[in-house]
N, C-alpha and C positions, 0 to 999 in steps of 0.2 A: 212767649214760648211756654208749652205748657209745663209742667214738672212733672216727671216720673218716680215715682219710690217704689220701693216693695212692700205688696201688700200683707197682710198680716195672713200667717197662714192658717187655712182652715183645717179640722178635722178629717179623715179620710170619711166618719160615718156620716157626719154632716153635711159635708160635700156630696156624699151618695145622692142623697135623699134632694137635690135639686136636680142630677143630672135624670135626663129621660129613657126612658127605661128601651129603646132602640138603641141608643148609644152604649149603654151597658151589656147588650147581647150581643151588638157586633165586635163589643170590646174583646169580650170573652171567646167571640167565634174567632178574632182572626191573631196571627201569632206577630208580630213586631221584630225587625231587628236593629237593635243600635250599637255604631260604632265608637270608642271612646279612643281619641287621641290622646299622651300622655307625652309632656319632655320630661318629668322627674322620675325618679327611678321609687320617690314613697308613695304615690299617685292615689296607686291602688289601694293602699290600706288610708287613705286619709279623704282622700277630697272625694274619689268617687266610691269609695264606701258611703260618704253622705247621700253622694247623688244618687245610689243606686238605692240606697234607703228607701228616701223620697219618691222617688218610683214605685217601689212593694207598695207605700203607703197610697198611691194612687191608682192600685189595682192592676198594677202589671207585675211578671215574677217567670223566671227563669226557669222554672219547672212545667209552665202552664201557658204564659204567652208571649215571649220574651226570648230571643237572642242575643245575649251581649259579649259582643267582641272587642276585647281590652287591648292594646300597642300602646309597651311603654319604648324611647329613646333610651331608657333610663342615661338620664343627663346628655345624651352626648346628640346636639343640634342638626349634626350632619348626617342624622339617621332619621330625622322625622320625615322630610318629604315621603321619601322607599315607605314608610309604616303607616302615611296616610294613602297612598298609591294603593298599597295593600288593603287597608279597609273598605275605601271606594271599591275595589274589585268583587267582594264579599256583598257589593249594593246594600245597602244596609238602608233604611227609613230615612232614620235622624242619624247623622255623624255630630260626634261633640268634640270638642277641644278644649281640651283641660288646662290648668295653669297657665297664664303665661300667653304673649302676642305668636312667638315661634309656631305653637301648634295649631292657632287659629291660621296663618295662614298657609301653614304647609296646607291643611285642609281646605280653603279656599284656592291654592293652588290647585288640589287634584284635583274638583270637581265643579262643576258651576250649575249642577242637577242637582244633589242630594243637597237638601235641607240643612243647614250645619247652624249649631250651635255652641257660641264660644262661653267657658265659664267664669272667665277673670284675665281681661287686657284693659292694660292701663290708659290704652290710648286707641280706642277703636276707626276715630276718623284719620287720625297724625299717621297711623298704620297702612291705611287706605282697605280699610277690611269693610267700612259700610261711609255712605254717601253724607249721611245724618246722623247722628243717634236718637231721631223721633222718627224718622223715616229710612229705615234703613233699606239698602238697595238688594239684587235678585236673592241670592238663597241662603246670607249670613244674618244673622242677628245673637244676639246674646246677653251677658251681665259683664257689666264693667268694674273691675273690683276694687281700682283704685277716684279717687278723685283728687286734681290739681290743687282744689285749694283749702284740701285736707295739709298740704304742704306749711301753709302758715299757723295751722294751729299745733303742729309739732314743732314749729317755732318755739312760738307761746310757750310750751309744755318744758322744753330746753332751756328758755330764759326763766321759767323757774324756778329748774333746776341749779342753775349756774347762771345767777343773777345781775344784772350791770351788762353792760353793753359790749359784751366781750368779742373779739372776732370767731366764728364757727366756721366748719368747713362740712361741707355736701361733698357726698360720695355716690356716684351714678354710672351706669355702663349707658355713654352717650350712642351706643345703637341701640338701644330701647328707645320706640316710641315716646311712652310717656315724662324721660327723662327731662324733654325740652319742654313737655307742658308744665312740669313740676317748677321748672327751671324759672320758667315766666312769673311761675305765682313768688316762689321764696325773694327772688329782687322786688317783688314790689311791697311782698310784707317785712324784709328788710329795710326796703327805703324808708317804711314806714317809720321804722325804729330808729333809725340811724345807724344801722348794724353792719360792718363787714364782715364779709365773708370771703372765702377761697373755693372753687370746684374740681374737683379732684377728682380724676377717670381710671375705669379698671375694665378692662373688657371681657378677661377671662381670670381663673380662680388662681394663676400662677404669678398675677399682676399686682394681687391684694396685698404681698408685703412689702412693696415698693407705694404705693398708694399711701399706705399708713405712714409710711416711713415721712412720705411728704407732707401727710398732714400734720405729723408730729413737731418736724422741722418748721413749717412755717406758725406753729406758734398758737394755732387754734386751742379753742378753750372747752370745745364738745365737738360734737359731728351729728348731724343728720343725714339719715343714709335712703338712699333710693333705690328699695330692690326692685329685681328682674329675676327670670329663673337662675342665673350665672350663680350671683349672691346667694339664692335660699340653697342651692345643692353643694352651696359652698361655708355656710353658714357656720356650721362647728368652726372650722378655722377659721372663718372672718371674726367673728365672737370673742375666739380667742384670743386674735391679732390686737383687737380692740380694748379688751382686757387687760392684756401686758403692759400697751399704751398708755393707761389709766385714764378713759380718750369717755364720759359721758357720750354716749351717744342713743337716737331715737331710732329706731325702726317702725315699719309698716305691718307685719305680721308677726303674729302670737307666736312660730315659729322660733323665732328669734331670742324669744325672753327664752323660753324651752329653752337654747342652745347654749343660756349663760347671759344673752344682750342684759342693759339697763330696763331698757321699758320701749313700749312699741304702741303706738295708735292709732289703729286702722280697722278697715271694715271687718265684720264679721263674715268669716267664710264660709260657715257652717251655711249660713241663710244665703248667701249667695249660690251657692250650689245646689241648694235644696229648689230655689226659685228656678233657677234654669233646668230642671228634671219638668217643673212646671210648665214652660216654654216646651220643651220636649214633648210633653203630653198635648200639650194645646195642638203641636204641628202635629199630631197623631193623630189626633179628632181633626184636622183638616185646614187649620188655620194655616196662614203664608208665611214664611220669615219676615219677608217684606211688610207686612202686616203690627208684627212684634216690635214695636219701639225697642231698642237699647237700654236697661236699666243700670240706674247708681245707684248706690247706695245708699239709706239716709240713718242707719243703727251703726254705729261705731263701739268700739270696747278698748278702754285703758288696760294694758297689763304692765307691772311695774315687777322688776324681778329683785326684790327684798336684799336678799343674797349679796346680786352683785351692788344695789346701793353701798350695804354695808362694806364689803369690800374696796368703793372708791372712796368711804368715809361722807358719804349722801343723804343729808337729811331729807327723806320725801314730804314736801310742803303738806298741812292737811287737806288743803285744798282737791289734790290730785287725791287722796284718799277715801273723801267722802260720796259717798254713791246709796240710794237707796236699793242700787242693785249690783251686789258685788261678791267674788269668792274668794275663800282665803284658805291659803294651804302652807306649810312651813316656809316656804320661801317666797311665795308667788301670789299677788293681789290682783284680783281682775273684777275692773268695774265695766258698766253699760255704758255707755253715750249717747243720748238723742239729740235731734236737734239741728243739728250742723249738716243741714243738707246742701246737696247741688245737683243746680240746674242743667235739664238736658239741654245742652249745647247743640247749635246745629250750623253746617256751613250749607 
């Protein structure tokens, strides 16, 4: 199977200068519309402000050849279908889908024509959104933002934190896709260990102080947590919840450190999003979805939140500190990760 990553990105002027100078004038002649699905209500000011970024940088722009039409749910799941219905009607080029499995497939619901590109689900085949992620099927393709067996190295990261073979406990909304893929990897890199564990379900954000409350009770020593969009639009209070606890726990996005969490290590977003504008452009110039393999990730980023260490009385190992690429601000340490890739998986 062969491996997918992302590639390193190029320059907009360096880029020019290969593409042919007909593709540059049709570019310019004709006007583009793209629709952006959203479940979160921060959407707009965070993930596709990157995306749309990444786009200016590829020579398209809202002033000159460019329509983009923005629907956010803000949070509330039972409004995305009606908001992708709505964009498909506006026939837009590309339809994108922003955070999250929800929005990928209300948009695969409404359309099976418009080109759709999803920009971070955790689980794109366990979802039924594409056939393969090397070969993906009629007009979905996209970036996968999470990977399964990124599960066992925030393991890892957890038993350094809180040393010895203590029992942990996983917190997942098991209607997410990706929770049972993650689910797969942590039993078997706890078997590894000899490590128990407990899993612990929340499905919505009214669930989370009951959830804690059992983790508390049965005795766990940290928590690794499995987000979805439910978690990140719930985050301030889960964070909180967690805090109170005195509850070590890891997360998957840099969001979370933001909101107070311990530490979080997962993919970078930023280049996740910026790639799928990439993908966007491609299907612009003419490419198929079907065409676009499914990308993972293979750059990762440690964020450690200083703060709440000190507040559980957490010495951070040096180990997790050292990085030849890393930033530092009063409370918050964020290093790079390479290296820890995975494989496009295919059924």
């Amino acid at each position: 199977m062969k491996r997918r990553k992302f590639l390193e990105l190029v320059g907009g002027a360096a880029a020019m200068a290969f593409w042919p100078l007909p593709t540059l004038a049709q570019q310019a002649s004709k006007s583009y519309r793209i629709g952006y699905l959203a479940l979160l209500p921060s959407e707009r000011t965070t993930l596709a402000k990157v995306f749309l970024k990444r786009l200016h940088e590829l020579g398209y722009s809202e002033d000159k050849n460019m329509k983009f039409d923005y629907r956010s749910a803000e949070g509330r799941a039972d409004r995305v279908p009606e908001l992708a219905a709505e964009l498909v009607r506006a026939n837009p080029d590309v339809l994108v889908a922003g955070f999250g499995t929800v929005a990928a497939k209300a948009a695969m619901a409404a359309t099976s024509r418009i080109p759709i590109v999803f920009t971070g689900v955790g689980d794109p085949v366990g979802a039924g959104l594409v056939a393969s992620l090397s070969r993906p099927s009629a007009n979905v393709t996209g970036m996968s933002a999470q990977a399964a067996e990124l599960s066992a190295k925030r393991l890892q990261i957890l038993n350094d934190l809180v040393p010895g073979k203590k029992l942990f406990a996983v917190l997942g909304n098991p209607d997410t896709p990706y929770t049972a893929l993650a689910l797969q990897e942590i039993r078997t890199a706890a078997a590894a260990k000899e490590q128990p564990f407990n899993v612990f379900e929340a499905r919505a954000a009214d669930q989370l102080p009951m959830a804690i409350d059992a983790v508390i009770r049965s005795g766990a020593a940290s928590l690794l947590v499995l987000e979805d969009p439910m978690l990140l639009g719930a985050r301030q209070q889960f964070t909180a919840l967690v805090a109170k606890a005195r509850l070590p726990a890891i997360y998957t996005l840099r969001e979370f450190a933001d909101a107070g969490g311990l530490i979080c290590y997962g993919a970078d977003e930023s280049t996740i999003v910026r790639r799928a504008a990439e993908y966007v452009d491609k299907i612009l110039k003419g490419s198929a979805p079907a065409d676009l393999p499914v990308e993972q990730p293979t750059k990762f980023a440690l964020v450690i939140n200083l703060k709440a260490a000190k507040g559980l009385g957490i010495e951070i190992p040096p180990t997790l500190l050292q990085s030849p690429t890393m930033f530092w601000n009063e409370w918050l340490h964020v290093r790079s990760c390479a290296g820890f890739r995975t494989p496009a998986t295919t059924i």
